[in-house]
PDB file of the backbone (N, CA, C, O) and the ligand in Angstrom, with CONECT records:
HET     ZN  A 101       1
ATOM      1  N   UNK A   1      15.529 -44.559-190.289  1.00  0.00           N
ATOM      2  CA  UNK A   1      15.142 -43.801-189.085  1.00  0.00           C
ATOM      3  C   UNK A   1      15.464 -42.310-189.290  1.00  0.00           C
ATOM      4  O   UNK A   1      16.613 -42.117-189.687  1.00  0.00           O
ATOM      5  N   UNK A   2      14.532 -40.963-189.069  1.00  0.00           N
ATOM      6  CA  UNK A   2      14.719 -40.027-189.051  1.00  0.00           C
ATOM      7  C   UNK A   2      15.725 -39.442-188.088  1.00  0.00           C
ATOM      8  O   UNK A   2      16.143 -40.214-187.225  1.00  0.00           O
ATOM      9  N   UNK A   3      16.186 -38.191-188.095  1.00  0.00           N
ATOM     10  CA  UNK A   3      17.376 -37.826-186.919  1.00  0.00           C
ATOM     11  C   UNK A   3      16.475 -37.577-185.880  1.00  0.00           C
ATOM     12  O   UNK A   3      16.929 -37.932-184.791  1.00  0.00           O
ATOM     13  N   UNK A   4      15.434 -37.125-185.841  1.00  0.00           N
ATOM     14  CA  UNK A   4      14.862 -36.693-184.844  1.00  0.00           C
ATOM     15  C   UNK A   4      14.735 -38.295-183.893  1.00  0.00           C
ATOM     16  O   UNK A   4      15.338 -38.388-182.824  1.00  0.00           O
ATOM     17  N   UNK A   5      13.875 -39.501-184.447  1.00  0.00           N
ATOM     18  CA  UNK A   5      13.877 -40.443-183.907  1.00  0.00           C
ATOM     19  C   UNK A   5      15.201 -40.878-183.213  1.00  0.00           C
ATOM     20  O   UNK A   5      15.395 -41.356-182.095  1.00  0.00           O
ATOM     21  N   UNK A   6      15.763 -40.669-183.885  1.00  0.00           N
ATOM     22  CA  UNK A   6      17.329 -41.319-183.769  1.00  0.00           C
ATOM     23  C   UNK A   6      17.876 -40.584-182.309  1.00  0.00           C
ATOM     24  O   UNK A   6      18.424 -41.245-181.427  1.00  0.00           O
ATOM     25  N   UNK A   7      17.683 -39.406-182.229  1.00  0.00           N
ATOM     26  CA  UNK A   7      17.876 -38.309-181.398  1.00  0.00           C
ATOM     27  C   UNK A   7      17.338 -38.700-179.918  1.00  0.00           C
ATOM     28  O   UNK A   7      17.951 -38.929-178.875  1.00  0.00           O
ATOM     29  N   UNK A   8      15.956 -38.688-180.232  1.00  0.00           N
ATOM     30  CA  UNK A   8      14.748 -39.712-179.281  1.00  0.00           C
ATOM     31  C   UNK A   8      15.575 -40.509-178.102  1.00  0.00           C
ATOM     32  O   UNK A   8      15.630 -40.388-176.879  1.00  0.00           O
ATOM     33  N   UNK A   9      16.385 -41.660-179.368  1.00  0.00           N
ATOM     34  CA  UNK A   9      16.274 -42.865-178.839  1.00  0.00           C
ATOM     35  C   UNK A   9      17.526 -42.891-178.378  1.00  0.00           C
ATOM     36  O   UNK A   9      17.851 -43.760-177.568  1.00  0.00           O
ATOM     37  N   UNK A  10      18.254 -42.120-178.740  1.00  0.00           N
ATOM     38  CA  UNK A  10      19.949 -41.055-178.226  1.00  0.00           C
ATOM     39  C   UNK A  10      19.722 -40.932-176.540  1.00  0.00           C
ATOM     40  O   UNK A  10      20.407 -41.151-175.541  1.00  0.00           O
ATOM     41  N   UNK A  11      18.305 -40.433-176.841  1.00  0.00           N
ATOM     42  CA  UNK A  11      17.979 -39.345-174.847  1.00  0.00           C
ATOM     43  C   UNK A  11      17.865 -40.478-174.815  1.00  0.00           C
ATOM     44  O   UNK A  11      19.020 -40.903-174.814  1.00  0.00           O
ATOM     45  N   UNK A  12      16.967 -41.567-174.778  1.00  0.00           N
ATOM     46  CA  UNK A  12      16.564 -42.357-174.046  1.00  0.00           C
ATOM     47  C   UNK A  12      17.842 -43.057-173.547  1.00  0.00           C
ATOM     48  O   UNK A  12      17.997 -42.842-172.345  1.00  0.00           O
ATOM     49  N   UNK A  13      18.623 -43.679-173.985  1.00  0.00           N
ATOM     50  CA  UNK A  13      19.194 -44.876-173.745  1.00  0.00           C
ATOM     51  C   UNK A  13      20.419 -43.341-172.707  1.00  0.00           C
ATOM     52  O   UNK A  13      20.974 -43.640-171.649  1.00  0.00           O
ATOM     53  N   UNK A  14      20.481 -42.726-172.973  1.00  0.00           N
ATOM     54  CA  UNK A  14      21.237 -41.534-171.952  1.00  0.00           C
ATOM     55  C   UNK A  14      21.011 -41.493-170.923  1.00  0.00           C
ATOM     56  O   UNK A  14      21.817 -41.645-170.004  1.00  0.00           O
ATOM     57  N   UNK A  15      19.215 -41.156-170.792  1.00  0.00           N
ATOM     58  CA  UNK A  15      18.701 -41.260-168.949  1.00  0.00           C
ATOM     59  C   UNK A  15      18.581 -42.781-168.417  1.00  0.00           C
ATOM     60  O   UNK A  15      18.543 -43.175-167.251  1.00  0.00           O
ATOM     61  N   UNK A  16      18.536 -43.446-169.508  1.00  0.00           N
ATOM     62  CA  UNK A  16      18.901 -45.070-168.566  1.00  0.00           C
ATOM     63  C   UNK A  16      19.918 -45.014-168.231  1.00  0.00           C
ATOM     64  O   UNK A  16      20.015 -45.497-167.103  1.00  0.00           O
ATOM     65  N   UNK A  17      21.130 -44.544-168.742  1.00  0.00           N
ATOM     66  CA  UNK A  17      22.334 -44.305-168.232  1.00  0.00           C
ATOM     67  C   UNK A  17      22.112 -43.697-166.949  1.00  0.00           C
ATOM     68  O   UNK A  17      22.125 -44.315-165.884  1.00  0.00           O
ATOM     69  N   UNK A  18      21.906 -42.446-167.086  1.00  0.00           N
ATOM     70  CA  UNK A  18      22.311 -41.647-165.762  1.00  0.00           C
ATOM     71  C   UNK A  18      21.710 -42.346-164.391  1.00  0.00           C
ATOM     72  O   UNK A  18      22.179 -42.287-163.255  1.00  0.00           O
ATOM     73  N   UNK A  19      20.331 -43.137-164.929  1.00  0.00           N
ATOM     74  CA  UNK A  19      19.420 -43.562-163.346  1.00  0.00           C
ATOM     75  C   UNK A  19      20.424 -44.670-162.955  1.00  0.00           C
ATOM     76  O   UNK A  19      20.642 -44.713-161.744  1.00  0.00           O
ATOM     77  N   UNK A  20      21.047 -45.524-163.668  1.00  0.00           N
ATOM     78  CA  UNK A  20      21.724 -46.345-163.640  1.00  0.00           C
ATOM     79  C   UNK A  20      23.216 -46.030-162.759  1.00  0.00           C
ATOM     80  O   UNK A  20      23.868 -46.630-161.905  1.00  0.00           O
ATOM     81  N   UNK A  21      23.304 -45.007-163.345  1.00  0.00           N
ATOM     82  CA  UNK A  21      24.460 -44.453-162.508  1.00  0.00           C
ATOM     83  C   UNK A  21      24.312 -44.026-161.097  1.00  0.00           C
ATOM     84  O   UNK A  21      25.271 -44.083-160.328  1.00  0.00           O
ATOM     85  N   UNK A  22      22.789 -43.470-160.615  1.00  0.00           N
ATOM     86  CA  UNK A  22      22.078 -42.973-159.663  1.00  0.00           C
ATOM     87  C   UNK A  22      22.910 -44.054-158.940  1.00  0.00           C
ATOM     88  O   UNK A  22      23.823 -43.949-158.122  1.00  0.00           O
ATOM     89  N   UNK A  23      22.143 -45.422-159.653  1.00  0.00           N
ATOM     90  CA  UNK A  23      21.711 -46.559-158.367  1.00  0.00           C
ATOM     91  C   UNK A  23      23.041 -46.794-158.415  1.00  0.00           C
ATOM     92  O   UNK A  23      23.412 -46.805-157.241  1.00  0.00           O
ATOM     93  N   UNK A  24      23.989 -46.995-159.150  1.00  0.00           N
ATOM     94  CA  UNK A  24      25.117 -47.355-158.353  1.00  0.00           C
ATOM     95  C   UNK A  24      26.204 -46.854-157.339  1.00  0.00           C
ATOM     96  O   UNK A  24      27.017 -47.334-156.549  1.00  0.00           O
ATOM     97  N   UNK A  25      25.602 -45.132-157.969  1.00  0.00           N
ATOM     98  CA  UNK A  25      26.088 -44.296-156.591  1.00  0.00           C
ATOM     99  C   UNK A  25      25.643 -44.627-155.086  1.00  0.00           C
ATOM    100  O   UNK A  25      26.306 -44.272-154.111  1.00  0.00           O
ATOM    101  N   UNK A  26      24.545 -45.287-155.016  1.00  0.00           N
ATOM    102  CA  UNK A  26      23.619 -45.353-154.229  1.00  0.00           C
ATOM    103  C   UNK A  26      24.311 -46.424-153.261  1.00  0.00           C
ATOM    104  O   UNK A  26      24.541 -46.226-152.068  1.00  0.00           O
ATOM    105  N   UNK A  27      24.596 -47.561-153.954  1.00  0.00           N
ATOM    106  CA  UNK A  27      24.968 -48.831-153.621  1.00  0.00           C
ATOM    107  C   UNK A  27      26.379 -48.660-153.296  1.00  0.00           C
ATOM    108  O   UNK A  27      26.658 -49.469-152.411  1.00  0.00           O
ATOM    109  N   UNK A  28      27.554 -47.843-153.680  1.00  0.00           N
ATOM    110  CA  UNK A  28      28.276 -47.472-153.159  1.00  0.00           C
ATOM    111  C   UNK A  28      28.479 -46.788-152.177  1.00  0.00           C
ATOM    112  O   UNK A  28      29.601 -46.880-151.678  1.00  0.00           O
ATOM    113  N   UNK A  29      27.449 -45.832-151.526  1.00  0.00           N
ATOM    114  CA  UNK A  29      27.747 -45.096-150.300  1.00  0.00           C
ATOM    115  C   UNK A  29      26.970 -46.009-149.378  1.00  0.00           C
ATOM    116  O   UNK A  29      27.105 -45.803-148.172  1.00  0.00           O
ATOM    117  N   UNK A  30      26.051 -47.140-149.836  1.00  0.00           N
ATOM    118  CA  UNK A  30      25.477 -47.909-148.914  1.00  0.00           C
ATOM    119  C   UNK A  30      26.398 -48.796-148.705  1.00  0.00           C
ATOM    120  O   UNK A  30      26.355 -49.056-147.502  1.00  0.00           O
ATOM    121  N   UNK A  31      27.136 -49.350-149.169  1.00  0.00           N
ATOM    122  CA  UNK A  31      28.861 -50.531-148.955  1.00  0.00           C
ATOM    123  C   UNK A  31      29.620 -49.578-148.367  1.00  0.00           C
ATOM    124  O   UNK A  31      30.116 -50.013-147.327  1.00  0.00           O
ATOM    125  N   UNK A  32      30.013 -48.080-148.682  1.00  0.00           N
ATOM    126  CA  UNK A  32      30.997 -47.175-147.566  1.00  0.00           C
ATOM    127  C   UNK A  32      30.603 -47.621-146.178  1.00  0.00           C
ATOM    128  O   UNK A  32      31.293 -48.106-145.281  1.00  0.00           O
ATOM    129  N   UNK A  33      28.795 -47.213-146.250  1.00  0.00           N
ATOM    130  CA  UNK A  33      28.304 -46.656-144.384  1.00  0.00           C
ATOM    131  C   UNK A  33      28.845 -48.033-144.100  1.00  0.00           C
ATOM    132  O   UNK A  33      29.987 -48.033-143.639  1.00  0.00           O
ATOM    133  N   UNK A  34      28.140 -49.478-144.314  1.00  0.00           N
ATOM    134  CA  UNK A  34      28.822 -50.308-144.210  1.00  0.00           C
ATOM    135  C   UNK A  34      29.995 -51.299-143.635  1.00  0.00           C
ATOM    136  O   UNK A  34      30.001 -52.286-142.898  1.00  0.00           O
ATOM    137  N   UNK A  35      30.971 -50.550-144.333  1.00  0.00           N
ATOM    138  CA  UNK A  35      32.358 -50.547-144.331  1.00  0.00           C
ATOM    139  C   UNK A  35      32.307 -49.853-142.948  1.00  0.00           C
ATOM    140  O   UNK A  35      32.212 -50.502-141.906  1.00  0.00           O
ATOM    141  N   UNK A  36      32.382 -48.339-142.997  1.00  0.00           N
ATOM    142  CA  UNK A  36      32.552 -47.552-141.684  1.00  0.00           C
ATOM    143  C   UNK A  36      32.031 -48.392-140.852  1.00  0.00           C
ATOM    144  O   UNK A  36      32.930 -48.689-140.065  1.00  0.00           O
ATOM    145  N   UNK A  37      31.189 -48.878-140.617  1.00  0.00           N
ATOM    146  CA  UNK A  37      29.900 -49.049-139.503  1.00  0.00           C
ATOM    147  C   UNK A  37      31.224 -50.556-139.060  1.00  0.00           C
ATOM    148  O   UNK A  37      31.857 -50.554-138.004  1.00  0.00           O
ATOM    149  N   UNK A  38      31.320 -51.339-139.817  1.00  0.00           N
ATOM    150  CA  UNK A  38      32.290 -52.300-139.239  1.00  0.00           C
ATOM    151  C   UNK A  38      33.839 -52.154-138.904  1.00  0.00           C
ATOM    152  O   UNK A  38      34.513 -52.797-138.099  1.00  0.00           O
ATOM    153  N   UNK A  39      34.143 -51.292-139.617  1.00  0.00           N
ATOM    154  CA  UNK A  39      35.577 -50.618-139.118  1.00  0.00           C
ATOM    155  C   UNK A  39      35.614 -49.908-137.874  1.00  0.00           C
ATOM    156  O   UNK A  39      36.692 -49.695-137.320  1.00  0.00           O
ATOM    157  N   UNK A  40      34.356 -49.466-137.317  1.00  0.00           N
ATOM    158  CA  UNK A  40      34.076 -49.162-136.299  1.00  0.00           C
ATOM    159  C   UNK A  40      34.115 -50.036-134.970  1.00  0.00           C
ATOM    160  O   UNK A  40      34.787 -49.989-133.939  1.00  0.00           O
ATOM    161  N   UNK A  41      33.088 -50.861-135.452  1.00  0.00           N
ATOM    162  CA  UNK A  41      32.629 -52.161-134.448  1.00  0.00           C
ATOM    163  C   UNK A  41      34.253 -52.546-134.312  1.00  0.00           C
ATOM    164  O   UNK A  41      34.924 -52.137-133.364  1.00  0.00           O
ATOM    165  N   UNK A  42      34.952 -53.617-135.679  1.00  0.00           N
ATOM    166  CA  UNK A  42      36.010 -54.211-135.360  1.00  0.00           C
ATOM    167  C   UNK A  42      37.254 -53.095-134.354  1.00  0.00           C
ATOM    168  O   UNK A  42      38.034 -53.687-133.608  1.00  0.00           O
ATOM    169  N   UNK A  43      37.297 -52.065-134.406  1.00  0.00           N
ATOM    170  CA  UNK A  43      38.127 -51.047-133.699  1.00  0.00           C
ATOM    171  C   UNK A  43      37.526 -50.514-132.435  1.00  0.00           C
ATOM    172  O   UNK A  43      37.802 -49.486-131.816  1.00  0.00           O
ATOM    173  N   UNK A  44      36.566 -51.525-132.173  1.00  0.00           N
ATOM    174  CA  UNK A  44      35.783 -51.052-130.351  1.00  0.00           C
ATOM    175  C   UNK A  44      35.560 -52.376-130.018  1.00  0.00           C
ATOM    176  O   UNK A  44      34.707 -52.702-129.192  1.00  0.00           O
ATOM    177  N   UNK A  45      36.436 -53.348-130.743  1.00  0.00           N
ATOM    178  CA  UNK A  45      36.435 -55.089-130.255  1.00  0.00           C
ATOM    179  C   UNK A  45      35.132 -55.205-130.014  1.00  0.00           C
ATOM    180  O   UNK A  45      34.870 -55.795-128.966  1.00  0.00           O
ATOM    181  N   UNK A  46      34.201 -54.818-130.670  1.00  0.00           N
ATOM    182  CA  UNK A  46      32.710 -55.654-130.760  1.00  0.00           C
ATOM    183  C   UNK A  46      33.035 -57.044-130.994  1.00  0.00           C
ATOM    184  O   UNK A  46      32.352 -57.796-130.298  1.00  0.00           O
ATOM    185  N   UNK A  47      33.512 -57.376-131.431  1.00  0.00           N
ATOM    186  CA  UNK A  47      33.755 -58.602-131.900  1.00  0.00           C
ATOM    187  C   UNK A  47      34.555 -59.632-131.094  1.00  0.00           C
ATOM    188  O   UNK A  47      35.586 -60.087-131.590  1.00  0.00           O
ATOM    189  N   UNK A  48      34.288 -59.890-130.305  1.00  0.00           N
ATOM    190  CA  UNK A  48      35.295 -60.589-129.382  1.00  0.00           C
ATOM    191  C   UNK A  48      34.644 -62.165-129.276  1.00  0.00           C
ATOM    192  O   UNK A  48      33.589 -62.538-129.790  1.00  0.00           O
ATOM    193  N   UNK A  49      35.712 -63.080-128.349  1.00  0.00           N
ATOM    194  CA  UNK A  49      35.348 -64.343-128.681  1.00  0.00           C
ATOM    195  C   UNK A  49      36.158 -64.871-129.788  1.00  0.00           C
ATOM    196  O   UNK A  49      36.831 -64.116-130.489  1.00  0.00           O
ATOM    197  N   UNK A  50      36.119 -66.063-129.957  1.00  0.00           N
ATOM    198  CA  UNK A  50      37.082 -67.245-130.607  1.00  0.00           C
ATOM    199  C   UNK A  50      35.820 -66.317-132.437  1.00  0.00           C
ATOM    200  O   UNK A  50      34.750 -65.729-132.592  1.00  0.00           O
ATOM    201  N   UNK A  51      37.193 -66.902-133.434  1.00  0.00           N
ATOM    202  CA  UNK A  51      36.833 -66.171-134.589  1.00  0.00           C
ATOM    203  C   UNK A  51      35.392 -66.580-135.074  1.00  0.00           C
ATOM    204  O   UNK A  51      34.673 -65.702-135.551  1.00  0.00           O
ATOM    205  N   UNK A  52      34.968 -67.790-134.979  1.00  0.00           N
ATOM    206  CA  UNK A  52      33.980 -68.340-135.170  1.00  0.00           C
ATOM    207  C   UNK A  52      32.318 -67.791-134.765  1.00  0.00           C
ATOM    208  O   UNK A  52      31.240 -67.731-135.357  1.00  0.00           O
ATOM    209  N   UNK A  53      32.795 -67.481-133.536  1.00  0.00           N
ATOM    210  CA  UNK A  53      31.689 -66.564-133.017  1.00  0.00           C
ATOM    211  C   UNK A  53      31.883 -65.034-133.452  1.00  0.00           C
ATOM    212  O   UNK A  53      30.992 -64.253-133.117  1.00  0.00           O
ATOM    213  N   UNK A  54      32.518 -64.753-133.869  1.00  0.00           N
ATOM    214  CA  UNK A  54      32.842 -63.438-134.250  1.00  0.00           C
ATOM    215  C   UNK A  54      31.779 -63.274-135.669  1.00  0.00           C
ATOM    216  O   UNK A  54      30.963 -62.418-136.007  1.00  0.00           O
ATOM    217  N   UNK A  55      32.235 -64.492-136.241  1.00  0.00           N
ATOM    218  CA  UNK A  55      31.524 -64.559-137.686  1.00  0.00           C
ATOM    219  C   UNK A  55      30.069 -64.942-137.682  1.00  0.00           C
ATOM    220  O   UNK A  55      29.276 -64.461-138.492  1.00  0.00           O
ATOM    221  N   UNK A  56      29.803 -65.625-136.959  1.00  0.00           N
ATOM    222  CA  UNK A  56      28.288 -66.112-136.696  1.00  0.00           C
ATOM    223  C   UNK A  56      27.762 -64.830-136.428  1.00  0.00           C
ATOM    224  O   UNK A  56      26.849 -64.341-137.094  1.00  0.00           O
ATOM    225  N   UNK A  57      28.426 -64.150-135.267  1.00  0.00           N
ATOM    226  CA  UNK A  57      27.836 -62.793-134.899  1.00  0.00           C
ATOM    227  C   UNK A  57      27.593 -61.759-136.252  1.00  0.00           C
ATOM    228  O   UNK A  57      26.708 -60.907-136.338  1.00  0.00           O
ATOM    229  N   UNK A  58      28.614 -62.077-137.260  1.00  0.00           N
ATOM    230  CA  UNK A  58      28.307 -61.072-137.773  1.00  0.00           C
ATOM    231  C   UNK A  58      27.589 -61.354-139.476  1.00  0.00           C
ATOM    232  O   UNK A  58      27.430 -60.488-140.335  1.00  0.00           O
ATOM    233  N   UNK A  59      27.304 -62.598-139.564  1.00  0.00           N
ATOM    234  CA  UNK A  59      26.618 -63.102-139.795  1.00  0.00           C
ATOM    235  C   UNK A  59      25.227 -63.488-139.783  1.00  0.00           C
ATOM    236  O   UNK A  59      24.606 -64.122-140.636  1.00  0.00           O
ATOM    237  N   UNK A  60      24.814 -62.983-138.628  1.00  0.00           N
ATOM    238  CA  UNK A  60      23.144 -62.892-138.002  1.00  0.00           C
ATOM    239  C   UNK A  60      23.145 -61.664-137.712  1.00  0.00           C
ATOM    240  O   UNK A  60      22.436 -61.337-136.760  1.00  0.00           O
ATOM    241  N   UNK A  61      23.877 -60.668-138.377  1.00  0.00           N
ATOM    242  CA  UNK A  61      23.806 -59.244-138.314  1.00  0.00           C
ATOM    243  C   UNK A  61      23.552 -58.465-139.340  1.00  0.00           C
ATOM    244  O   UNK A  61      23.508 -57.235-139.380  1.00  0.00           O
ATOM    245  N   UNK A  62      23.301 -59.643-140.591  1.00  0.00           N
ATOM    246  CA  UNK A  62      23.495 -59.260-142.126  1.00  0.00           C
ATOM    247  C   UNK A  62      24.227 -59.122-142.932  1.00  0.00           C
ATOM    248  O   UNK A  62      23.764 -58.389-143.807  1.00  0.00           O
ATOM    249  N   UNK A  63      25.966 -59.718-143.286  1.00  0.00           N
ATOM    250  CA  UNK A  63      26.692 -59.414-143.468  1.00  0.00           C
ATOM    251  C   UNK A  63      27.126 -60.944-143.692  1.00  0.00           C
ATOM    252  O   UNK A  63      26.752 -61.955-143.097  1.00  0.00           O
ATOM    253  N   UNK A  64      28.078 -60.775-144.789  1.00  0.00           N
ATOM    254  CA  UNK A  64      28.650 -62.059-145.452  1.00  0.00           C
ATOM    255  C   UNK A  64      29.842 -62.326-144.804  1.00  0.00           C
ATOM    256  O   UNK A  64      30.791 -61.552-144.673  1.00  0.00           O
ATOM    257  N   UNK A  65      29.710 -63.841-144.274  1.00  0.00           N
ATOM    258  CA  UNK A  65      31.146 -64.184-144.091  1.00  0.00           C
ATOM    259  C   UNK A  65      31.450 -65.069-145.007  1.00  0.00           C
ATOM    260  O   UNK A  65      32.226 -65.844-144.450  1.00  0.00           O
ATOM    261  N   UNK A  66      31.291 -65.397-146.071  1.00  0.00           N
ATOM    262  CA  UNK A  66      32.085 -66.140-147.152  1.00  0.00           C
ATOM    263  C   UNK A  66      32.972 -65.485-148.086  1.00  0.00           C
ATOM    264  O   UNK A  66      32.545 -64.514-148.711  1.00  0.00           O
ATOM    265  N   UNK A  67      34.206 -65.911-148.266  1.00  0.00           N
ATOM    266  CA  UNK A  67      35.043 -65.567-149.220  1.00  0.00           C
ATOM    267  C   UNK A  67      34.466 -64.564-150.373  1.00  0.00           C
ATOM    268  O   UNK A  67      34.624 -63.347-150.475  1.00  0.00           O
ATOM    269  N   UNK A  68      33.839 -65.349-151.100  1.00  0.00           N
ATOM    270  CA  UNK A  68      33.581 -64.125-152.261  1.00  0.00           C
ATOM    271  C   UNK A  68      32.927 -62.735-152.020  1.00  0.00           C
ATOM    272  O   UNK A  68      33.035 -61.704-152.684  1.00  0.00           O
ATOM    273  N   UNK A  69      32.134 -63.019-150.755  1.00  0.00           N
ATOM    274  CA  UNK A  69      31.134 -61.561-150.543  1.00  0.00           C
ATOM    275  C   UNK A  69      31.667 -61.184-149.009  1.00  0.00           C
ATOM    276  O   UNK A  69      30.955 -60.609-148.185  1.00  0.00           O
ATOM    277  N   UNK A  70      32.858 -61.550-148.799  1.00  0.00           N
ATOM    278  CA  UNK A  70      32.985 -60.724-147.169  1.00  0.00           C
ATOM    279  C   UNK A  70      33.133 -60.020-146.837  1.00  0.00           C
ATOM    280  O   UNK A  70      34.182 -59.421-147.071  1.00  0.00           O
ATOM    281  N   UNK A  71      31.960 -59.428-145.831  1.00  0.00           N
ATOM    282  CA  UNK A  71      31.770 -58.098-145.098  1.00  0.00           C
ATOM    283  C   UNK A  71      30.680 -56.834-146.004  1.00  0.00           C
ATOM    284  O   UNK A  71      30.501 -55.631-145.813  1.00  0.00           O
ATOM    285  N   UNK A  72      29.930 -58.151-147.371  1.00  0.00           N
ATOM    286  CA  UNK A  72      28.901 -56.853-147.683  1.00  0.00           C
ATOM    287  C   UNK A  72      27.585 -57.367-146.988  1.00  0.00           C
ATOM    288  O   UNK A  72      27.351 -58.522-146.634  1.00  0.00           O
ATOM    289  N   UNK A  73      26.761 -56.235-146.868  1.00  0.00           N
ATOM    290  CA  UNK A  73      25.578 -56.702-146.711  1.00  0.00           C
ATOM    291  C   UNK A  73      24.548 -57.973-147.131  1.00  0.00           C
ATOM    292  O   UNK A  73      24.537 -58.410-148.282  1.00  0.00           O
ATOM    293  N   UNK A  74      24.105 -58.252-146.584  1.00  0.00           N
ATOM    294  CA  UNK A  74      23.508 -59.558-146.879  1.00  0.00           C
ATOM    295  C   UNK A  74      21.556 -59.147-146.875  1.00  0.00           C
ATOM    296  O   UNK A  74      21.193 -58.230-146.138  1.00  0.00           O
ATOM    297  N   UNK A  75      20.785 -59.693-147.495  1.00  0.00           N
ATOM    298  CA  UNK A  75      19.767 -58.943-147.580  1.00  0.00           C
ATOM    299  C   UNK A  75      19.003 -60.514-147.462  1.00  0.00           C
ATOM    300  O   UNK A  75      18.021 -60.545-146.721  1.00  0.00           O
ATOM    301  N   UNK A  76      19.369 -61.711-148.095  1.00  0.00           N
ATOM    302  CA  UNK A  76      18.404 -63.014-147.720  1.00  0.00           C
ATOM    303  C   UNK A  76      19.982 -64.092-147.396  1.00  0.00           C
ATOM    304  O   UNK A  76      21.153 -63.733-147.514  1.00  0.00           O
ATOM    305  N   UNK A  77      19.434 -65.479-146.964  1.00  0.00           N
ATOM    306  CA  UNK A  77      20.153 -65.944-146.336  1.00  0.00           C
ATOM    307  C   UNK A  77      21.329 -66.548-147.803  1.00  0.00           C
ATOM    308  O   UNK A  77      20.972 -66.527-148.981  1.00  0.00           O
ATOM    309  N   UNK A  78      22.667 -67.021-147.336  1.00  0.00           N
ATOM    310  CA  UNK A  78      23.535 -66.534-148.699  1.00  0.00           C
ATOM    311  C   UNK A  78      24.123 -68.561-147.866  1.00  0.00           C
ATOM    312  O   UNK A  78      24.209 -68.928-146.694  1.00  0.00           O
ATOM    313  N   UNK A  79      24.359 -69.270-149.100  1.00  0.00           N
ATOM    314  CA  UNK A  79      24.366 -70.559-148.827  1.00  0.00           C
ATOM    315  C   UNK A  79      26.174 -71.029-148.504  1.00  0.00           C
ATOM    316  O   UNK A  79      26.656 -72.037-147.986  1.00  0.00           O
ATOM    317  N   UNK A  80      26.790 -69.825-149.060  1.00  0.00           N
ATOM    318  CA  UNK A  80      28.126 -70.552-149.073  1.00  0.00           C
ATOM    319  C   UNK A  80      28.038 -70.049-147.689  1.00  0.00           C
ATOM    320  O   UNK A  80      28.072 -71.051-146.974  1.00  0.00           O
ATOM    321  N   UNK A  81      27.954 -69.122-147.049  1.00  0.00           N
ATOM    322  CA  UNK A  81      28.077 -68.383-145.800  1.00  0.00           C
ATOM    323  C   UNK A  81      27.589 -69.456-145.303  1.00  0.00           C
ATOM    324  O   UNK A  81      28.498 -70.093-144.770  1.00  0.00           O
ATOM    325  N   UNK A  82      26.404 -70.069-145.200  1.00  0.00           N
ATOM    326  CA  UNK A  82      25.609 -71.190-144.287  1.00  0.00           C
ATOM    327  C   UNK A  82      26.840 -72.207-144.414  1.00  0.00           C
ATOM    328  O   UNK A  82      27.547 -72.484-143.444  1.00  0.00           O
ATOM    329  N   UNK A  83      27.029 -72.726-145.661  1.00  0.00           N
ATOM    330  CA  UNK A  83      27.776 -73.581-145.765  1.00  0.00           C
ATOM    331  C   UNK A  83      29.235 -73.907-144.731  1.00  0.00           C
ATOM    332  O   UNK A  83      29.646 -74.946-144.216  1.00  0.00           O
ATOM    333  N   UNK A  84      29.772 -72.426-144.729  1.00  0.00           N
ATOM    334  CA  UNK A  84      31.139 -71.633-144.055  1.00  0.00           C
ATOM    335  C   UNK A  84      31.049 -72.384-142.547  1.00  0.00           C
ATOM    336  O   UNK A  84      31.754 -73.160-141.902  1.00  0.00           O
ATOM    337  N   UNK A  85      29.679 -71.644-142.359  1.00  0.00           N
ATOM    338  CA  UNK A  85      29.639 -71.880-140.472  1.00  0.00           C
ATOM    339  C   UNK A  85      29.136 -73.308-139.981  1.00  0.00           C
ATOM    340  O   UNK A  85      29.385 -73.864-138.912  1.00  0.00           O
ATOM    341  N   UNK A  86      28.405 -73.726-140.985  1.00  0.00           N
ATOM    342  CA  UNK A  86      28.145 -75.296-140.610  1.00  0.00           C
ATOM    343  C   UNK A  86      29.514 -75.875-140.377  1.00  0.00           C
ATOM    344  O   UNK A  86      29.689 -76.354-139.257  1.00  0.00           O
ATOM    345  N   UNK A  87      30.977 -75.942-141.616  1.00  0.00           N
ATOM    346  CA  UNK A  87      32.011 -76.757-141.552  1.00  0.00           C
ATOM    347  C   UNK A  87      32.648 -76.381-139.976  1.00  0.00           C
ATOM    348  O   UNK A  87      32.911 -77.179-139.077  1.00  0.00           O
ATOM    349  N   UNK A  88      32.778 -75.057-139.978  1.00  0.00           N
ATOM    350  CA  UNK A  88      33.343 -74.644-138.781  1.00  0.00           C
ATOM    351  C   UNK A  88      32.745 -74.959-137.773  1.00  0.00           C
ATOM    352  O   UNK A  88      33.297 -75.380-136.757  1.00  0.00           O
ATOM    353  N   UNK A  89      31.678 -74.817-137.900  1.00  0.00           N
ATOM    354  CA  UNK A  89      31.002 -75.314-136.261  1.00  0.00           C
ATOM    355  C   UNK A  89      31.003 -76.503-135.850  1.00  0.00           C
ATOM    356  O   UNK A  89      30.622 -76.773-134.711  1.00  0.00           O
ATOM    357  N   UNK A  90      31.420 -77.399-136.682  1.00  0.00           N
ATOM    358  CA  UNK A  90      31.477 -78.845-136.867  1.00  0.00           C
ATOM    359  C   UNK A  90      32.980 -79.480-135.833  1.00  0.00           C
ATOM    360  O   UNK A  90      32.997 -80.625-135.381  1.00  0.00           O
ATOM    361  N   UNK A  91      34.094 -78.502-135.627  1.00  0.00           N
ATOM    362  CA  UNK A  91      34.860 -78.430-135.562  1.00  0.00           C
ATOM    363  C   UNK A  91      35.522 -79.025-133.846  1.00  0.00           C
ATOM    364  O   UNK A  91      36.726 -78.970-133.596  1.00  0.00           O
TER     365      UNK A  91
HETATM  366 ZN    ZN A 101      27.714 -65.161-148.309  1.00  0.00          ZN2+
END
């Protein structure tokens, strides 16, 4: 491979870097607003009611209540979360 190619393929794999970096900047200030937006709610007792309803609520609001992903956004329906509120509601 010539330097110039080499050079080429140097930039390239660089600006995949940086867009890459874009989007994860991106995805981080979208998990901050997020964050704020529920640190908010929970500190103006939006959330009131037995815990269960708290979670359903916030749960049909877009937002994970299962262990591994709790409190990020939720974008399609997430099964352990389904799973979560079925046991509990069972209750
Ligand atoms: Zn979930």
């Amino acid at each position: 491979m010539t330097l110039l190619a080499e050079f080429k393929l140097w930039q390239e794999k660089l600006q995949a870097l940086q867009k890459e970096g874009e989007e994860l900047m991106a995805r981080i200030e979208e998990l901050e607003r997020q964050n704020a937006e529920l640190r908010r709610r929970l500190a103006e007792g939006d959330y009131e009611g037995d815990g269960f309803e708290a979670l359903t609520k916030l749960y049909e609001e877009g937002f994970h209540i299962c262990p591994g992903n709790f409190g990020r956004g939720r974008e399609e329906d997430c099964l352990f979360c389904l799973n979560f509120l079925l046991h509990k509601g069972k209750k």
